[in-house]
C-alpha positions in Angstrom: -83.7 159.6 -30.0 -83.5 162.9 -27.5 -87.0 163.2 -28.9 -88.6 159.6 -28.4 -87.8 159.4 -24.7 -89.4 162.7 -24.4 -92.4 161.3 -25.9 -91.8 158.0 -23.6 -92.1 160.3 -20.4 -94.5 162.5 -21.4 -97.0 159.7 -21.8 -96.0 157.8 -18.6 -96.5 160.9 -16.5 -99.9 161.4 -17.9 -101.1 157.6 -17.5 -99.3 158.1 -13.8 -101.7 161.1 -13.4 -104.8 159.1 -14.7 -104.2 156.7 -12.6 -104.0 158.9 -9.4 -106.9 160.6 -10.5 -109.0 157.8 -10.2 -107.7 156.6 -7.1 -108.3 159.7 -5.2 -111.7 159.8 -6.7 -112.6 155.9 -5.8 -111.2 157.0 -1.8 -113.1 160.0 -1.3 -116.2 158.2 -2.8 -115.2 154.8 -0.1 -114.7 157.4 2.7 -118.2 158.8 2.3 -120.6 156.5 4.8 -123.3 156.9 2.6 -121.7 154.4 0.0 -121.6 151.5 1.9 -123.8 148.7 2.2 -124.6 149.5 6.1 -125.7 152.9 5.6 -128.3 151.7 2.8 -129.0 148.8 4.6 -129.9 151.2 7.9 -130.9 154.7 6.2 -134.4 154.6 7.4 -136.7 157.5 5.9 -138.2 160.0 8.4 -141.8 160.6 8.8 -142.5 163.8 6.3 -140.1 162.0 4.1 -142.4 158.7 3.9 -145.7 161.1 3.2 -143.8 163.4 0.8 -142.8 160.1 -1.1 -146.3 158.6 -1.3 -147.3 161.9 -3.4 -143.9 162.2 -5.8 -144.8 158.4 -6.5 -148.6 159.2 -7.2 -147.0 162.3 -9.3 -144.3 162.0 -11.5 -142.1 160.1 -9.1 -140.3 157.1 -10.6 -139.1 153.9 -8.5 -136.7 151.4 -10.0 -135.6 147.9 -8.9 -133.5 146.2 -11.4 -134.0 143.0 -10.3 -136.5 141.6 -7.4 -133.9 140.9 -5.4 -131.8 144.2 -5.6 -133.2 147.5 -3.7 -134.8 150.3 -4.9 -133.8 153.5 -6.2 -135.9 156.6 -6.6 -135.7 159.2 -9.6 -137.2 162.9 -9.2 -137.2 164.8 -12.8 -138.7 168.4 -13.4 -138.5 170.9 -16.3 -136.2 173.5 -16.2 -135.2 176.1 -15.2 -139.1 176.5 -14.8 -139.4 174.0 -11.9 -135.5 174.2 -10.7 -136.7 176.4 -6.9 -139.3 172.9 -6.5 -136.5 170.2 -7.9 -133.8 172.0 -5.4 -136.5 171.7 -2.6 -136.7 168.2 -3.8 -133.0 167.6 -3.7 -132.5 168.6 -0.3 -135.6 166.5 1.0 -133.8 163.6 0.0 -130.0 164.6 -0.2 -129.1 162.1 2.6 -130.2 159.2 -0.1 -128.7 161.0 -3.3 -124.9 160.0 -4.5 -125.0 162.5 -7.5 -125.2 166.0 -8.5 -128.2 167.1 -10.9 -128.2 166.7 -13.9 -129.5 168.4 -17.0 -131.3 166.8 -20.0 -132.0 169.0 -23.2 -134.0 166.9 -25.5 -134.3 167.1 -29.4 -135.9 170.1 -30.9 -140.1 169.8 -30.9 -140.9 169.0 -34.5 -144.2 170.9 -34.0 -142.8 174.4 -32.3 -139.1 174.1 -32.7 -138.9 174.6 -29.3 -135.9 172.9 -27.5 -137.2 171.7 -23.7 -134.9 170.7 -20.7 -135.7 168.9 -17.6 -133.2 168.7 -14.4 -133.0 165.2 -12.6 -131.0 163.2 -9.8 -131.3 159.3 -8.7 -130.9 158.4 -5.0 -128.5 155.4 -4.4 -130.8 152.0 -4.2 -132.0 151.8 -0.3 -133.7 148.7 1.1 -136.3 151.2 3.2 -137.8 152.3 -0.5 -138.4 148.7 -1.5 -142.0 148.6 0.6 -142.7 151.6 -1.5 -141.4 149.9 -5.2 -144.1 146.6 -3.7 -146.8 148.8 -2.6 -147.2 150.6 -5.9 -145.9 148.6 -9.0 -147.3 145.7 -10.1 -145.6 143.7 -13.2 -143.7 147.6 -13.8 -147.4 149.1 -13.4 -148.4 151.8 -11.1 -151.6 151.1 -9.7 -153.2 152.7 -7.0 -152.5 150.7 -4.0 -155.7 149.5 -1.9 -155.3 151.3 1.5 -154.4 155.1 -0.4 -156.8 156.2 2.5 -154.5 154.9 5.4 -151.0 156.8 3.4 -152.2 159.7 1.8 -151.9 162.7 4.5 -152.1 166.5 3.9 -147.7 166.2 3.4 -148.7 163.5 0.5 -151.5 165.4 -1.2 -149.1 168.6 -0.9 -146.6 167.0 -3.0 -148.9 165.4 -5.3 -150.6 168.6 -6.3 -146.6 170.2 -6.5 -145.5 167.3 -8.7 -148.3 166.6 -11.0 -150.8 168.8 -10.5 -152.3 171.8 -12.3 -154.7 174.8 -12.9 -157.7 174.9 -14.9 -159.1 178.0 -16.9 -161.4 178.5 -14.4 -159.2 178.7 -11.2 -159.6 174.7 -10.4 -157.0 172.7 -9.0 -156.0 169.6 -11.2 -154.5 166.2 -10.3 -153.3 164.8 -13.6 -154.4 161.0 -12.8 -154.4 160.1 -16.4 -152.6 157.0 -16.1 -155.2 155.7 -13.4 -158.2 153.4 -14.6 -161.8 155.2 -14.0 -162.3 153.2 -11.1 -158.6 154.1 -9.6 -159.7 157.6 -10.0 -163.2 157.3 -8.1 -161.3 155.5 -5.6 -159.2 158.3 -5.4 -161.9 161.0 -5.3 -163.6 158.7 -1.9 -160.0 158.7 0.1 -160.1 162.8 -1.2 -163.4 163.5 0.7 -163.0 160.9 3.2 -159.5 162.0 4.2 -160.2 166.0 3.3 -163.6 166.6 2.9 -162.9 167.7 -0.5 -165.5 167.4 -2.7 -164.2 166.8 -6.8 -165.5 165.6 -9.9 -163.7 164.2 -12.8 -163.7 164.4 -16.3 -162.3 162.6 -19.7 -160.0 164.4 -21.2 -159.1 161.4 -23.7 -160.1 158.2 -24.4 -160.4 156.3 -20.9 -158.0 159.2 -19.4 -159.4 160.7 -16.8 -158.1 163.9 -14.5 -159.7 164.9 -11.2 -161.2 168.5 -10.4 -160.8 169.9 -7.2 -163.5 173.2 -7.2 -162.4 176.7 -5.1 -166.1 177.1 -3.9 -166.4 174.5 -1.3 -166.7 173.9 2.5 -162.9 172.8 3.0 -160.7 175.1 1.5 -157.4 173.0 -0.5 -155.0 176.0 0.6 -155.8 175.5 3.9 -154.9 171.6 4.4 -151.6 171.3 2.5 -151.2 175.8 1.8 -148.2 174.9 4.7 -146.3 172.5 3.2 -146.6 174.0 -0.4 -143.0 175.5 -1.7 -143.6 178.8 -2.4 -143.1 178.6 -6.2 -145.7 176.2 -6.5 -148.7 178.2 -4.2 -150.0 179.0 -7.9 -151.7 175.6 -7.7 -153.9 175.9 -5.0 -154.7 179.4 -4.6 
């Protein structure tokens, strides 16, 4: 008997502790302003915010509306650890928006190297200032390229393009990997490039109707020295 009401107690005091647990956890997370509906109502995104965005979203960037009437959330995901010095950089750009901590993904083993690959991530909260961002570039869950690039993208944007989903050829080239663009998308691109940069580029097919953009060393305007400033220093390999 002795030994049943131990057991009795014993499991009320845990489901007692439970319980507390989660309420402490549910007040902290109501005490924090950026939870409430005001704050994502009202959170309004500074200006090297808004041109950092348009080149994540261009890149790799990821916005999500669950439903048309619901705000928007962003996700930012990079491999690591290679990329972790760019994805913290990232983090603290938009902390004031983020309600989690990083988290890491390790995927299945590659069946063709055996190799195991990782990639760090984080989701902001959903935020009625990103929903102009979800209407300006997705279309029926597509990403087109939205008709007045010229008037957004700015030497902040193209920065964080080349950082997110850019590249470096053999031969020294910086790369935009615009492969999910249509070839007219891309030559529209390469137009707002020189008439926004003066940067001359060419493109090229790398698979069927996937196209990537060029941007040469040798020409007149030099690509380190309109976005070299806002480039984090683990990702200067791009552009110089």
């Amino acid at each position: 008997m002795w030994l049943v009401f131990t057991w009795f107690y014993i499991l009320k005091f845990y489901s007692f502790c439970k319980s507390v647990r989660k309420i402490h956890t549910k007040n902290n997370r109501s005490d924090n302003y950026k939870y409430t509906s005001n704050y994502k109502k009202e959170y309004v995104l500074n200006t090297f915010q808004r041109e950092a965005l348009i080149g994540l979203i261009l890149g790799d960037g990821f916005l999500e509306r669950t439903k048309p009437h619901h705000n928007t959330r962003l996700r930012i995901e990079q491999s690591y650890p290679e990329k972790k010095q760019y994805f913290d950089h990232l983090y603290l750009l938009f902390k004031p928006m983020v309600g989690m901590d990083p988290s890491i993904i390790e995927r299945k083993a590659d069946k063709r190297t055996g190799l195991v690959y990782k990639s760090i991530f984080f989701w902001t909260l959903k935020f009625l200032c990103l929903n102009e961002f979800y209407e300006m570039f997705y279309k029926n869950k597509v990403k087109p390229v939205p008709n007045n690039l010229g008037e957004l993208l700015t030497p902040v944007g193209l920065a964080y393009w080349i950082m997110d989903d850019g590249g470096k050829s053999f031969y020294g080239q910086t790369i935009l990997h615009t492969r999910s663009f249509t070839k007219n998308e891309v030559k529209f691109i390469q137009t707002v490039l020189k008439n926004n940069f003066g940067l001359v580029t060419r493109i090229e097919e790398k698979k069927l109707n996937q196209w990537i953009i060029y941007i040469p060393l040798k020409q007149d305007v030099k690509l380190i020295n309109i976005v070299g400033k806002y480039i984090h220093e683990s990702m200067l390999y791009k552009v110089q």
